[in-house]
C-alpha positions as CSV (number, residue, x, y, z in Angstrom):
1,X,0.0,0.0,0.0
2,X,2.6,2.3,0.8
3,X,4.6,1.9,-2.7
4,X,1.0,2.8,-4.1
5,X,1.1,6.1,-2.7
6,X,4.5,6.7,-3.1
7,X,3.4,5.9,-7.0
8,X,0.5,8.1,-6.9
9,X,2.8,11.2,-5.2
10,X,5.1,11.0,-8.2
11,X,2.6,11.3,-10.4
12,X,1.8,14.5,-8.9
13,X,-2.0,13.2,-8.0
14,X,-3.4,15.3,-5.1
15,X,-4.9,12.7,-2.2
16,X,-7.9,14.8,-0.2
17,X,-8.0,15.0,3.5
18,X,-9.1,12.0,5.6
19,X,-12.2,14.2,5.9
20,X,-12.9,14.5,2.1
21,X,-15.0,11.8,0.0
22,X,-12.6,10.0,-2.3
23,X,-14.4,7.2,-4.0
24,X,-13.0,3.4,-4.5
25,X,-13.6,4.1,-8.3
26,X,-11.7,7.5,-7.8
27,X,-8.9,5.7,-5.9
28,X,-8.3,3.0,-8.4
29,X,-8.4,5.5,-11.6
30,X,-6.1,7.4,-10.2
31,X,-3.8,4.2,-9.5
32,X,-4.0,3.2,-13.1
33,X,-3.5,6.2,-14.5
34,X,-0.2,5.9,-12.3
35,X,0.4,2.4,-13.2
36,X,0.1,3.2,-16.6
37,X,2.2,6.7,-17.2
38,X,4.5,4.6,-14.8
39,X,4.6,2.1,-17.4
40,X,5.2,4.3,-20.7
41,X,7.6,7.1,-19.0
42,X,10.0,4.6,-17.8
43,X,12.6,5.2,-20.3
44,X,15.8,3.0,-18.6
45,X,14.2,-0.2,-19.6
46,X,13.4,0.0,-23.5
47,X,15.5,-0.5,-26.6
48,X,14.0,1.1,-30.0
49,X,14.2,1.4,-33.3
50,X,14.6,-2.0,-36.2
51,X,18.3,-3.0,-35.2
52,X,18.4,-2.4,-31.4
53,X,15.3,-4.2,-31.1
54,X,16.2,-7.4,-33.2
55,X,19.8,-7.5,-31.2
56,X,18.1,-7.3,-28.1
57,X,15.9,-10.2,-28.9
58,X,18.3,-12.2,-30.3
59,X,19.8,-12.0,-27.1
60,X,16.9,-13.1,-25.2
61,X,16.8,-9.8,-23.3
62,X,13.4,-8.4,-24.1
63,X,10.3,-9.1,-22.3
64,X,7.8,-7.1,-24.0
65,X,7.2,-5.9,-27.9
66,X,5.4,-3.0,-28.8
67,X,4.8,-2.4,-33.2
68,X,3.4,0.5,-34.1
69,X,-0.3,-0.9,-35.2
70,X,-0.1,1.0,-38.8
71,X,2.7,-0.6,-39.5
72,X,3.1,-3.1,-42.5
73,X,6.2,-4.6,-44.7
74,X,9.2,-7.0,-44.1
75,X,10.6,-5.8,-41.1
76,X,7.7,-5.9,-39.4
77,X,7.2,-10.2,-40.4
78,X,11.0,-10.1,-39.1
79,X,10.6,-8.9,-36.1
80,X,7.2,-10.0,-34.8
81,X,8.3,-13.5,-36.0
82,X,11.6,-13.0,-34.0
83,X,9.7,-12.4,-31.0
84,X,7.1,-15.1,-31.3
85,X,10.2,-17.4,-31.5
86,X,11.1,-15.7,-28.3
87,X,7.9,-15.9,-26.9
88,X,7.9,-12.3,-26.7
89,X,4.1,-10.9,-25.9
90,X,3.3,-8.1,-28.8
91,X,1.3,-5.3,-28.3
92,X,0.3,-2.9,-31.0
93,X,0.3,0.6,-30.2
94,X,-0.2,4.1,-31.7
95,X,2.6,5.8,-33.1
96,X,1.5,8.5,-30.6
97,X,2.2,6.1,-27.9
98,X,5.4,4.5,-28.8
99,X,7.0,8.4,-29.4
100,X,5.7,9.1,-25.7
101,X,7.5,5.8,-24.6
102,X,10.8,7.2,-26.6
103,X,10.6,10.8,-25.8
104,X,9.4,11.7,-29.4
105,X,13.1,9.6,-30.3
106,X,13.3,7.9,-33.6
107,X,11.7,4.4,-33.2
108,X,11.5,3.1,-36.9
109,X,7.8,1.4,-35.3
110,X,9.4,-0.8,-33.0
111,X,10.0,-0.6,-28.7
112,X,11.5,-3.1,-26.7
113,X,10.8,-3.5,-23.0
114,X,13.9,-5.7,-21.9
115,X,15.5,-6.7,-18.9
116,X,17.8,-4.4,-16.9
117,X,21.1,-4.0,-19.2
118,X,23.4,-6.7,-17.1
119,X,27.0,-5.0,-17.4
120,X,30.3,-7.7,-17.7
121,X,32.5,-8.0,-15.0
122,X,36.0,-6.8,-15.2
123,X,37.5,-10.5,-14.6
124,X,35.4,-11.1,-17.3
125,X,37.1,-8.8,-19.7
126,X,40.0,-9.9,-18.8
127,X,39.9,-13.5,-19.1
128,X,39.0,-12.5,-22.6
129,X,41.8,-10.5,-23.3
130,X,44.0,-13.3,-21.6
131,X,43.1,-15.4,-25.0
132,X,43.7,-12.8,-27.6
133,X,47.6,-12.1,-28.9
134,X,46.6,-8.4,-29.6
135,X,44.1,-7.4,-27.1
136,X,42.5,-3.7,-27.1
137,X,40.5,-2.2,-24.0
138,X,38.7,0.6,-24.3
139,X,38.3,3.1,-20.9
140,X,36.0,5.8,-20.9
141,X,37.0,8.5,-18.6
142,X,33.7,10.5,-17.6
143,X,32.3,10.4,-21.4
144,X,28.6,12.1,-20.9
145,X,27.0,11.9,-24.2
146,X,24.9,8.7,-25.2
147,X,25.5,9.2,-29.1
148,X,28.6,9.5,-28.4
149,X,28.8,6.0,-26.5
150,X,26.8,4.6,-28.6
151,X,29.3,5.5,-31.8
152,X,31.9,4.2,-29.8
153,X,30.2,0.8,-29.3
154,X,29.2,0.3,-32.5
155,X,33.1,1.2,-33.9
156,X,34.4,-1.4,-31.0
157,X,32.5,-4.4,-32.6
158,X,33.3,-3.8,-36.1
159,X,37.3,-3.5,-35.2
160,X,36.9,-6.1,-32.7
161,X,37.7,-4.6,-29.4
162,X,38.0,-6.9,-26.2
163,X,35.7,-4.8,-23.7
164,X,34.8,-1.8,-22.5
165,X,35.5,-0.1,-19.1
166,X,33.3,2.8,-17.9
167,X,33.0,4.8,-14.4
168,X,29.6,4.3,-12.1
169,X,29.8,7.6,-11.5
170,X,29.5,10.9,-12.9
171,X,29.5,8.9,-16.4
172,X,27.0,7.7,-19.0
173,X,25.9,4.4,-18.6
174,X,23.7,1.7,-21.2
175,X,20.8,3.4,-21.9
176,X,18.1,2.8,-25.0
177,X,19.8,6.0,-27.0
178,X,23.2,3.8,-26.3
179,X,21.5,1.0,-27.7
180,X,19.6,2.8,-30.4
181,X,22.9,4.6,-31.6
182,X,24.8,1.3,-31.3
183,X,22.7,-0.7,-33.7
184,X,22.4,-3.4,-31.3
185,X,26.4,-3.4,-31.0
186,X,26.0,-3.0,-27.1
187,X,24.9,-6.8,-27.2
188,X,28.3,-7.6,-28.0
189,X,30.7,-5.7,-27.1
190,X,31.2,-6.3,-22.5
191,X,31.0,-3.4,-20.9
192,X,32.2,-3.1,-17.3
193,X,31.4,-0.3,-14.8
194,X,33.8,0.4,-12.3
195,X,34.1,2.1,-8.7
196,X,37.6,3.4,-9.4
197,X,38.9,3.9,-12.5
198,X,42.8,4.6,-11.0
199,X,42.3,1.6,-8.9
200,X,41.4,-0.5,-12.5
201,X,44.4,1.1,-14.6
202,X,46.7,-0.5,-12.0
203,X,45.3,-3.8,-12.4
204,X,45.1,-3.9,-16.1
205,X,48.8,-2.7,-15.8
206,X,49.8,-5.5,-13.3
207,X,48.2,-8.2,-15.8
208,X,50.6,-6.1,-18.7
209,X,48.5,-3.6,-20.4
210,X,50.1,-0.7,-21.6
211,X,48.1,1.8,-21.0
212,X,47.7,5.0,-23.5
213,X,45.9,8.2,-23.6
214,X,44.7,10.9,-26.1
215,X,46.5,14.3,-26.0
216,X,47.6,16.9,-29.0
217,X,50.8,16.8,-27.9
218,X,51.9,13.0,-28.9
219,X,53.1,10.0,-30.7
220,X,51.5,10.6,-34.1
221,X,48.8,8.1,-34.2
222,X,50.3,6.3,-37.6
223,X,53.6,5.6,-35.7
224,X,51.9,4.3,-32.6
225,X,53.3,0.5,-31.6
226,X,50.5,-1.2,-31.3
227,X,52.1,-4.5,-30.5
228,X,50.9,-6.3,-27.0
229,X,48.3,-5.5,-24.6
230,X,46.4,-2.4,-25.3
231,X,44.6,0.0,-22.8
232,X,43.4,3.4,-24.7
233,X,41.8,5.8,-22.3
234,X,38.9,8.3,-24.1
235,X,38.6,11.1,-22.4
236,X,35.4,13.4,-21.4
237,X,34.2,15.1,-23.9
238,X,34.8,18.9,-22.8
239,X,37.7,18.3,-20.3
240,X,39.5,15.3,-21.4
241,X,41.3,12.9,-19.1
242,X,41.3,13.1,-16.0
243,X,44.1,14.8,-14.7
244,X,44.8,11.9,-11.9
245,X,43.5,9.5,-14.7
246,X,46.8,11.5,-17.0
247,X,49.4,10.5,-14.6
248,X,48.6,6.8,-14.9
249,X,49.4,6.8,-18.8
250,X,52.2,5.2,-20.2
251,X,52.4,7.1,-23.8
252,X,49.9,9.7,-25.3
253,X,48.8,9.6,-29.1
254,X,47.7,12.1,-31.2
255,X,45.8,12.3,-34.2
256,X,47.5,14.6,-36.8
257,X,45.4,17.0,-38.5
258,X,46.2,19.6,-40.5
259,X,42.4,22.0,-41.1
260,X,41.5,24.9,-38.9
261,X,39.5,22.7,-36.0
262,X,41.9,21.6,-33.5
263,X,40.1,18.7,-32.0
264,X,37.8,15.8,-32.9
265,X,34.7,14.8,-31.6
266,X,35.7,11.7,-29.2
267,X,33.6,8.9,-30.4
268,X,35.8,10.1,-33.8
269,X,39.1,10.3,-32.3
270,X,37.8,6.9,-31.0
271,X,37.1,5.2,-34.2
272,X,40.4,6.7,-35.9
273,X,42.5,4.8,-33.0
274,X,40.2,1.5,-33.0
275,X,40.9,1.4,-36.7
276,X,44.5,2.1,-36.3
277,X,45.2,-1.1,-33.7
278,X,42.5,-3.1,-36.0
279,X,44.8,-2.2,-39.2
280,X,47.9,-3.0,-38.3
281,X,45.9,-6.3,-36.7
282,X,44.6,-7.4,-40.6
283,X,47.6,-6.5,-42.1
């Protein structure tokens, strides 16, 4: 009873006085309305849009489907028979509806209630680097943008990067723009949060990681040695790395550029150094 009202208080429902006639039909409206805008405002627990949402499935993470009831064609077979497969309830819903569920985000027609995004330990992360000859890890240091992460994902699976380490605090974490601006990369790529990032530098340093940061003043990025264990440190996107995060680093890179803008955006400067390990990895 008590989470009820704490439900109905959020909503921003005014309760009457003990003295004031408030009807058992009254009552329970109220609570559904809650239940409801409870329900479709809850934005940490969907995945949207066609390739977020078939990832997600195929991972067995989603618990509920929502199409967009006007919606017709191939994707649509794909994905509904995707979920049936899953046994995945579907619920078709106004287009109206699924943009209040997104925040008016691009949903392609598709929303995905899933599971809470389960993050990889870093033991985890490292057990898989243990079995690769030219592992890469990347750590980002207070990123705050969710495109941003999301970019960065996406460019980790396509260049094959071991894991990904992120901050619990004051940090981005998986959320459904992540997953949206991944294209369903975050289902592959392990991502750890950690307490301390400092603390986690020392122990991927102990288990032989070199550990490297961005910087303008550098090793140019082509003539970066890129042999061994790899730990590349992104840095926030207005204030860089951290400056106790900086001492900790064992070389900096930089990305030569030669216009009139003196920086890159960092899921950019991101991809340019995943490519560069993942070249000299194919050649």
């Amino acid at each position: 009873m008590i989470g009820v009202f704490k439900l109905l208080k959020k909503s921003k429902i005014k309760l009457k006085n003990k003295n004031s006639q408030f009807s058992h039909e009254s009552w329970f409206s109220c609570y559904n309305n809650t239940m409801k805008n409870k329900e479709f405002n809850d934005q940490n627990d969907i995945v949207y849009g066609v390739h977020a949402v078939t990832e997600a499935l195929q991972a067995n993470t989603g618990n509920k489907l929502y199409i967009q009831d006007d919606l017709r064609g191939k994707n649509v077979d794909k994905i509904k028979s995707l979920a049936t497969e899953k046994k995945v309830s579907i619920s078709w819903t106004p287009k109206k509806t699924l943009s209040d569920m997104t925040n008016g985000a691009v949903h392609q027609g598709f929303v995905l209630r899933v599971s809470e995004f389960a993050y990889a330990e870093l033991d985890t992360i490292l057990e898989k680097a243990a079995q690769e000859e030219n592992p890469l890890i990347l750590i980002l240091d207070g990123l705050n943008d969710p495109h941003n992460f999301g970019s960065i994902l996406r460019t980790a699976d396509a260049t094959n990067v071991t894991g990904v380490i992120i901050p619990k605090h004051r940090a981005v974490g998986v959320t459904p723009v992540v997953a949206k601006t991944s294209t369903g990369a975050v289902e592959h790529v392990p991502i750890a949060r950690v307490t301390n990032l400092s603390q986690t530098l020392d122990k991927l340093k102990e288990q032989g990681f070199w550990v490297f940061g961005t910087d303008m003043n550098g090793t140019p990025s082509h003539k970066w040695n890129t042999a061994g264990k790899l730990a590349l440190i992104i840095g926030n996107e207005g204030k860089g790395i951290s400056p106790n995060i900086k001492k900790q680093v064992d070389e900096m890179i930089t990305i030569p550029m030669n216009g009139h803008v003196q920086s890159l955006n960092a899921s950019v400067a991101a991809a340019v150094l995943m490519y560069e390990v993942f070249r000299h990895k194919v050649d």
